[in-house]
C-alpha positions as a Markdown table, in Angstrom:
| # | Residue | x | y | z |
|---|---|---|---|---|
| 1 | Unk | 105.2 | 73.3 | 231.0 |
| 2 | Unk | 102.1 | 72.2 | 232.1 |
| 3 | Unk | 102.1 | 68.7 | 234.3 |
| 4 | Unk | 100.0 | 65.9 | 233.4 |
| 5 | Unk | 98.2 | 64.5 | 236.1 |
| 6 | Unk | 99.3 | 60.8 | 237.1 |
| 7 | Unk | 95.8 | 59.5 | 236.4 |
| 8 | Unk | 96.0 | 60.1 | 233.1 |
| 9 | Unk | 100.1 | 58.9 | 232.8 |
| 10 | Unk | 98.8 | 55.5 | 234.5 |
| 11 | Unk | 97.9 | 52.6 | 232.5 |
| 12 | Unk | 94.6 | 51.7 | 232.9 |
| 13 | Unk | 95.4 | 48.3 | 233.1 |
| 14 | Unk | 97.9 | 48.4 | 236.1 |
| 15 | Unk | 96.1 | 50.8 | 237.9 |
| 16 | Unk | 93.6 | 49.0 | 240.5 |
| 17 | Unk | 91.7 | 52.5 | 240.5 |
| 18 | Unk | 90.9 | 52.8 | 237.3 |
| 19 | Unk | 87.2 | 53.4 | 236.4 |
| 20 | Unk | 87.9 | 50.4 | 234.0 |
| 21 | Unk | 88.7 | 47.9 | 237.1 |
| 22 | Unk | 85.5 | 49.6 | 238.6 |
| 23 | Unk | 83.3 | 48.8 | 236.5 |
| 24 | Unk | 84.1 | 45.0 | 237.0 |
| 25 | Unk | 81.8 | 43.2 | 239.2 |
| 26 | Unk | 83.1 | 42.3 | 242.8 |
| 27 | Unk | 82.8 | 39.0 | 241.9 |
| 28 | Unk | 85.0 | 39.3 | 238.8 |
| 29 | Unk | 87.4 | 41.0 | 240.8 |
| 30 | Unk | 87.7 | 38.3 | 242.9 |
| 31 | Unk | 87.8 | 35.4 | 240.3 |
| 32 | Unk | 90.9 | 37.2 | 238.8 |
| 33 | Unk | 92.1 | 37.2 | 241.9 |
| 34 | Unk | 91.6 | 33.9 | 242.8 |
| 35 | Unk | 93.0 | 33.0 | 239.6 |
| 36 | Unk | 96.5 | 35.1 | 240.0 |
| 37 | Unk | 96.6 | 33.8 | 243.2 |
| 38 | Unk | 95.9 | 29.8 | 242.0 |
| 39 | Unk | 98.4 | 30.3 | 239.7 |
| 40 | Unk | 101.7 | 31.3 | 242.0 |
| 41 | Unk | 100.5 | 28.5 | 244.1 |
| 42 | Unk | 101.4 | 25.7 | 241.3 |
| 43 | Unk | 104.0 | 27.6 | 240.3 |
| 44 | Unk | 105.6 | 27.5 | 244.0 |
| 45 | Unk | 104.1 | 23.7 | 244.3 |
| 46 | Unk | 105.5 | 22.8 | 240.9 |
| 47 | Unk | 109.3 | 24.7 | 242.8 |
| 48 | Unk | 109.0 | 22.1 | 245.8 |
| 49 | Unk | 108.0 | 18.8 | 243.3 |
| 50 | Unk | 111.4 | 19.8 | 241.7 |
| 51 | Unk | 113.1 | 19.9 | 244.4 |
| 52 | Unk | 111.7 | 16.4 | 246.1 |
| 53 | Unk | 113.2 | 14.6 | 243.0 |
């Protein structure tokens, strides 16, 4: 049986080399990013303000 080729098997949506993700702007890239990345700070910030109390 003919193989499909992992490209096509891949979700577009968690595969950085899509041609979806490349047609974002660098600068979106980066605000998600940013954003992904502001967000496991407070969640690791919010983790230490628990354990101060």
């Amino acid at each position: 049986q003919p193989q499909t080729p992992a490209h096509i098997s891949r979700s577009p949506a968690h595969n950085p080399h899509s041609p979806s993700f490349l047609l974002q702007s660098p600068a979106q890239i980066l605000q998600a990013v940013e954003r992904e990345e502001r967000g496991e700070l407070e969640r690791i910030i919010a983790r230490l303000e628990e354990e101060q109390r």
